[in-house]
N, CA, C and O atoms as CSV, one atom per row, in Angstrom:
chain,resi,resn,atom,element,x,y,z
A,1,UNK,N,N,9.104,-97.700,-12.308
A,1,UNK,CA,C,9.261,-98.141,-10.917
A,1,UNK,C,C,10.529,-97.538,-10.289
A,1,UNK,O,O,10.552,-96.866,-9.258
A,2,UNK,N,N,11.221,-97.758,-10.792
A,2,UNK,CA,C,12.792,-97.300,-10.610
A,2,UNK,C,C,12.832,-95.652,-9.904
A,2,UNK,O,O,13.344,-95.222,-8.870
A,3,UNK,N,N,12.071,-95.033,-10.949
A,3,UNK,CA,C,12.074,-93.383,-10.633
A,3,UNK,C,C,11.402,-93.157,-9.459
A,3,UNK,O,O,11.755,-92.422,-8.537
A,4,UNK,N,N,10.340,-93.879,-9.550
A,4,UNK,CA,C,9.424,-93.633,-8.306
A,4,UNK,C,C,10.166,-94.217,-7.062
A,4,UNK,O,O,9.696,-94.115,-5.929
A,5,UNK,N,N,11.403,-94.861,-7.348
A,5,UNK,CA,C,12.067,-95.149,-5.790
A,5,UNK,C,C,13.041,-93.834,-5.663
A,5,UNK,O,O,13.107,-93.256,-4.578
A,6,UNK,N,N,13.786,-93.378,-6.777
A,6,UNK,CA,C,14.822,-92.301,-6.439
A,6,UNK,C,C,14.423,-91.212,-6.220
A,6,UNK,O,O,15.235,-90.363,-5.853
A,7,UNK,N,N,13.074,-90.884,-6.369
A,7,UNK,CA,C,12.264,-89.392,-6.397
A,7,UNK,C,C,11.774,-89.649,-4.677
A,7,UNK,O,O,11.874,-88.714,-3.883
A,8,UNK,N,N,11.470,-90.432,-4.423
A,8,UNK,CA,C,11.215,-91.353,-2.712
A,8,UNK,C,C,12.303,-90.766,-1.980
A,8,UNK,O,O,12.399,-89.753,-1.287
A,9,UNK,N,N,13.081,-91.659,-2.313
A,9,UNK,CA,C,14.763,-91.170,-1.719
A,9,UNK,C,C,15.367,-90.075,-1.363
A,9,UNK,O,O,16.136,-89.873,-0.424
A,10,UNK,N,N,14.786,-89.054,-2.555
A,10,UNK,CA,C,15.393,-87.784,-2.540
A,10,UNK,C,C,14.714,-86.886,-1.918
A,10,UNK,O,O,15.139,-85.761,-1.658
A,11,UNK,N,N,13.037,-87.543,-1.488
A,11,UNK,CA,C,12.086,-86.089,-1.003
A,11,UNK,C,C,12.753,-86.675,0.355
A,11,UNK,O,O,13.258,-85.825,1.087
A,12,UNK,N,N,12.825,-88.244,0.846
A,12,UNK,CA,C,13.103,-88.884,2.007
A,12,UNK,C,C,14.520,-87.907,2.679
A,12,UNK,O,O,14.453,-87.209,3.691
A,13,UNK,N,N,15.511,-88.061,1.976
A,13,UNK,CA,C,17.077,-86.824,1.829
A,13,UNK,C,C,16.678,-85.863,2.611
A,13,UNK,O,O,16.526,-85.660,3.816
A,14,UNK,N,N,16.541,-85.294,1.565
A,14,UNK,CA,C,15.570,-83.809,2.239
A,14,UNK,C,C,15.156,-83.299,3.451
A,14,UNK,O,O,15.465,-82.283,4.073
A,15,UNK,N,N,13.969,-84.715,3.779
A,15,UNK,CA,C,13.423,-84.162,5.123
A,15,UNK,C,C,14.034,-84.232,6.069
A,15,UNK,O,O,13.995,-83.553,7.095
A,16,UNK,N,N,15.008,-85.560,5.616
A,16,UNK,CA,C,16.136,-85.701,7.171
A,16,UNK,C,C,17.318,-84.422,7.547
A,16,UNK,O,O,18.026,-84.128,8.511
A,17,UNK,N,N,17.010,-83.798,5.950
A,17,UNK,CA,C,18.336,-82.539,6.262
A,17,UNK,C,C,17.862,-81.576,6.676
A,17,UNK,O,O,18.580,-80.688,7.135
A,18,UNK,N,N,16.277,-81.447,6.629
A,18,UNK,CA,C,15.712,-80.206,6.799
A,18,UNK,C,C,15.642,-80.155,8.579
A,18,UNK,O,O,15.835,-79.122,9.220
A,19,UNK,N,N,15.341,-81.437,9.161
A,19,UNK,CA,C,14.843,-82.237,10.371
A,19,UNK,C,C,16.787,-81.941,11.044
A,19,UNK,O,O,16.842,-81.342,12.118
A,20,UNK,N,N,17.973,-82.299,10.494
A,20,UNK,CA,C,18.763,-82.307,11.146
A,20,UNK,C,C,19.590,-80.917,11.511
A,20,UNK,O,O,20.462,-80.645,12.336
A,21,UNK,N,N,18.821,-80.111,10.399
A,21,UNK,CA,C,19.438,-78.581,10.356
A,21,UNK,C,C,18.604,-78.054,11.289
A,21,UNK,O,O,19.146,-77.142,11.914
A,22,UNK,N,N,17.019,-78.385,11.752
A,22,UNK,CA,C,16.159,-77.603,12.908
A,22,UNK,C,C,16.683,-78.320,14.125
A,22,UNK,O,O,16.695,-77.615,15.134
A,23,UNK,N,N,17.203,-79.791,14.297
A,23,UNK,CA,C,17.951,-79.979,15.559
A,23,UNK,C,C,19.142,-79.181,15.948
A,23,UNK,O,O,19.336,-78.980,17.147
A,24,UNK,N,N,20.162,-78.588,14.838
A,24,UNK,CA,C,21.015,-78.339,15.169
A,24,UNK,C,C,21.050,-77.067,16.006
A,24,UNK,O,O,21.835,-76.576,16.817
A,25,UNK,N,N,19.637,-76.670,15.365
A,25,UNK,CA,C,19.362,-75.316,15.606
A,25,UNK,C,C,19.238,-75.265,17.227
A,25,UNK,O,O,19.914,-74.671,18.066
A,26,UNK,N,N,18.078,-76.144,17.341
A,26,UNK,CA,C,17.713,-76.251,18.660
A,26,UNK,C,C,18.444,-76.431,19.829
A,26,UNK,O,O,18.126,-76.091,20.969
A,27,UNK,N,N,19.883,-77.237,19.286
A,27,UNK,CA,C,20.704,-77.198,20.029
A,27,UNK,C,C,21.945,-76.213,20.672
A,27,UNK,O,O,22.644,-76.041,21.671
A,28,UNK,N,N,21.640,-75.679,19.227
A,28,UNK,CA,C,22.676,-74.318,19.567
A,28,UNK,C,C,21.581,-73.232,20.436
A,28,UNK,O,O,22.127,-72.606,21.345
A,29,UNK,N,N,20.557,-73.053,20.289
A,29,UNK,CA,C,19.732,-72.554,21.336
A,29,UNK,C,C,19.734,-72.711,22.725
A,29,UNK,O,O,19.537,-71.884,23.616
A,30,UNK,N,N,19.992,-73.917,22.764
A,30,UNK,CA,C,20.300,-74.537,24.215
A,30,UNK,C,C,21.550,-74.273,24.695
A,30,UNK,O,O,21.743,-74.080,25.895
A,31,UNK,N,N,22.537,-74.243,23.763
A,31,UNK,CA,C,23.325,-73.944,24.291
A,31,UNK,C,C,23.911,-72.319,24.668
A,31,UNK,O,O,24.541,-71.930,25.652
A,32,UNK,N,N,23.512,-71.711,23.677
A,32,UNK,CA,C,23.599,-70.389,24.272
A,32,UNK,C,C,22.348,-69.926,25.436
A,32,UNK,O,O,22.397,-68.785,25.896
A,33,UNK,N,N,21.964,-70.255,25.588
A,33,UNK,CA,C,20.604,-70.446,26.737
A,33,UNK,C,C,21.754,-70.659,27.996
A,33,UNK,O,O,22.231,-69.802,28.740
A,34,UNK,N,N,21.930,-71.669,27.959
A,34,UNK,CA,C,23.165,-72.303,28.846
A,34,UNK,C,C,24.098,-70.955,29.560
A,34,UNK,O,O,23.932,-70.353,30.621
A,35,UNK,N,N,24.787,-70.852,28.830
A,35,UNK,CA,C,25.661,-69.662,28.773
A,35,UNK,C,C,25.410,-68.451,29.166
A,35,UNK,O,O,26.178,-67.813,29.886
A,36,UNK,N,N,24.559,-68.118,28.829
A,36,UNK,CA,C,23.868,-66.905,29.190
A,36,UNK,C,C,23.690,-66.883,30.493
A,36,UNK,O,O,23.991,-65.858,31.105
A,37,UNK,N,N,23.169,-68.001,31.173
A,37,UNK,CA,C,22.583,-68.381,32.196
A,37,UNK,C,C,24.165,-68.594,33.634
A,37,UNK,O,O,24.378,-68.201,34.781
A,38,UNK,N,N,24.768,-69.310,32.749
A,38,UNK,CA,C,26.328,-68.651,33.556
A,38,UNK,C,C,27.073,-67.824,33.511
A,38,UNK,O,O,28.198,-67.741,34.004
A,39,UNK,N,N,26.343,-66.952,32.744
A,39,UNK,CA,C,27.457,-65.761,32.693
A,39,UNK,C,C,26.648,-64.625,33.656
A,39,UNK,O,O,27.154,-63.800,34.417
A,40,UNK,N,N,25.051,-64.892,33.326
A,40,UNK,CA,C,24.674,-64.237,35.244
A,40,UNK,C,C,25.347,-64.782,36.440
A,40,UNK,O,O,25.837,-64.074,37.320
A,41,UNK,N,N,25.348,-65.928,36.432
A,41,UNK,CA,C,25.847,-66.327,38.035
A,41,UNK,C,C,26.995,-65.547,37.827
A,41,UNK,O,O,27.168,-64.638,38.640
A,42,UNK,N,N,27.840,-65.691,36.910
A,42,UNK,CA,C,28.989,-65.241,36.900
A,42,UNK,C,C,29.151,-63.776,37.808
A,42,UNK,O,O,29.828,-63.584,38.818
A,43,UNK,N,N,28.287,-62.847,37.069
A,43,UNK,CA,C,28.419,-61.737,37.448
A,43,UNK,C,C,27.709,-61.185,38.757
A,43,UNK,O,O,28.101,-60.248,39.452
A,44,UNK,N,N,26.509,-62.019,38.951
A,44,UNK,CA,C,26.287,-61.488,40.459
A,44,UNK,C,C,25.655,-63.153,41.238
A,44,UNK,O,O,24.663,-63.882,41.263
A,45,UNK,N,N,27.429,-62.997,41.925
A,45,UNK,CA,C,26.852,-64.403,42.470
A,45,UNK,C,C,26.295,-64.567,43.901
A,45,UNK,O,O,25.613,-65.523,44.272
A,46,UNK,N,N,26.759,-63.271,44.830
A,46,UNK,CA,C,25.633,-62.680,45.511
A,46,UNK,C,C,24.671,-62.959,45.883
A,46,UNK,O,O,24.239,-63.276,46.991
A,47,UNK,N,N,24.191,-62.832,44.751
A,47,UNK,CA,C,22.527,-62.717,44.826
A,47,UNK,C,C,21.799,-64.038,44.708
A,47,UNK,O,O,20.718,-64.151,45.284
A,48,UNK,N,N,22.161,-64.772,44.201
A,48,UNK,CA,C,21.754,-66.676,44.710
A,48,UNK,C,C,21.783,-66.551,46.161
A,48,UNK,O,O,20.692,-66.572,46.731
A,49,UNK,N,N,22.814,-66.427,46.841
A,49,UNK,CA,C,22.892,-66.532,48.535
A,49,UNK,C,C,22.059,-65.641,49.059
A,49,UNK,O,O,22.451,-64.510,49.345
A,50,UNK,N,N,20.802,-66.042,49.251
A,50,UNK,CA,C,20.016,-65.524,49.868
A,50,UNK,C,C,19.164,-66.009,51.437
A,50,UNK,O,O,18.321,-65.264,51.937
């Protein structure tokens, strides 16, 4: 019984690290998304005023 809870636990571990390493991801996506996105205005700000 015992094993069958720590072998639980550990696939359970896992998925949350696998799950918190693809958020992190996603977030750093966003954030260079972000950035990118002001570093056009940055350079031609111009061209919004239309």
């Amino acid at each position: 019984m015992q094993d069958k809870k720590l072998k639980m636990l550990e696939e359970d571990s896992g998925k949350k690290k696998v799950e918190k390493k693809q958020e992190e991801e996603k977030n750093n996506r966003k954030k260079t998304e972000r950035r990118q996105k002001e570093d056009r205005k940055k350079e031609k700000p111009c061209s919004n005023i239309v």
